[in-house]
C-alpha positions as CSV (number, residue, x, y, z in Angstrom):
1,X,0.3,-36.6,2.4
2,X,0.6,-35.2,6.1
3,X,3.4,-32.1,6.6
4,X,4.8,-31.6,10.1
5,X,3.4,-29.0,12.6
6,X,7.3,-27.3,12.5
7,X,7.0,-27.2,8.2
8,X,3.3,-26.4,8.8
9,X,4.3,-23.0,11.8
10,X,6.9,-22.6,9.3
11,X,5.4,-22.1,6.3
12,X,2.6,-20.1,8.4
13,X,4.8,-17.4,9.6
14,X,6.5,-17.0,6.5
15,X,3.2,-16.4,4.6
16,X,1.8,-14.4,7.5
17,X,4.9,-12.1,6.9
18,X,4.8,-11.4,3.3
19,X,1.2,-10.7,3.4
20,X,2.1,-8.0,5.6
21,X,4.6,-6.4,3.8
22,X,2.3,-6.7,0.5
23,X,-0.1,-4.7,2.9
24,X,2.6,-2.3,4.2
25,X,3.8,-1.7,0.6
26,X,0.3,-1.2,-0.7
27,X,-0.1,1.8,1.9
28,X,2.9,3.3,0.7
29,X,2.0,3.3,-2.1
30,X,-1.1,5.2,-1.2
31,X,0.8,7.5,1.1
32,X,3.1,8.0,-2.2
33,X,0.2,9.5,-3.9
34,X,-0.9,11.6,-1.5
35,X,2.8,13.2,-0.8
36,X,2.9,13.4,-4.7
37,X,-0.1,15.1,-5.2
38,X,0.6,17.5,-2.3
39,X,3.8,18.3,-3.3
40,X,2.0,19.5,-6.7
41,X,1.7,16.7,-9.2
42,X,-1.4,16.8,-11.7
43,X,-3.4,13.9,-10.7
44,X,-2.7,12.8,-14.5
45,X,0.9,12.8,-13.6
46,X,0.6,10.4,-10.9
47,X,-1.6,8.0,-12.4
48,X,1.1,7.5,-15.4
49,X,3.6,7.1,-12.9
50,X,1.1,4.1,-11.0
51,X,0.2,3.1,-14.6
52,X,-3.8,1.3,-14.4
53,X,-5.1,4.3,-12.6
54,X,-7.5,6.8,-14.5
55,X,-6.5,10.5,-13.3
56,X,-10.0,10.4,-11.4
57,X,-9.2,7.4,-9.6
58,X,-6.1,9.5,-8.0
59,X,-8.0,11.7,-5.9
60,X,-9.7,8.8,-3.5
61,X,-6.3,6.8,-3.4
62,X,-4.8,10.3,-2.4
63,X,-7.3,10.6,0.4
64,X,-6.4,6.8,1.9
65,X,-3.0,8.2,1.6
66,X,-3.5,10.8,4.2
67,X,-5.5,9.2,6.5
68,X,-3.0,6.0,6.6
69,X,-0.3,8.7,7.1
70,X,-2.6,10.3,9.7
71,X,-2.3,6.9,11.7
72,X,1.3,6.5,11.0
73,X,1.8,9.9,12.8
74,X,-0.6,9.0,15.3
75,X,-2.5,12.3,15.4
């Protein structure tokens, strides 16, 4: 069975879209982690709160955090 071009642009941009803001939440996440751990949270306290993150595995997402925020700020 054949769909439209309109249904198939359609369906397109609507997927295109949420796949962004999957991607924009994901980094805000990460920013998240590295305002938390800045603003003195253990890096055992922010992995409970992300729940399926080791404490170790804080540190690196904390580092993507600032460099995304970085870009954000454009400096």
């Amino acid at each position: 069975m054949s769909v439209s071009s309109q249904k198939r642009r359609a369906w397109e941009q609507k997927i295109h879209r949420l796949t962004r803001a999957a991607q924009k939440a994901n980094e805000d996440v990460l920013v998240a982690i590295y305002e938390a751990t800045e603003d003195g949270l253990t890096q055992a306290d922010v992995a409970y709160m992300v729940g399926g993150v080791s404490p170790s595995g804080i540190k690196p997402k904390a580092i993507k955090g600032a460099k995304i925020l970085k870009e954000r700020k454009g400096s």
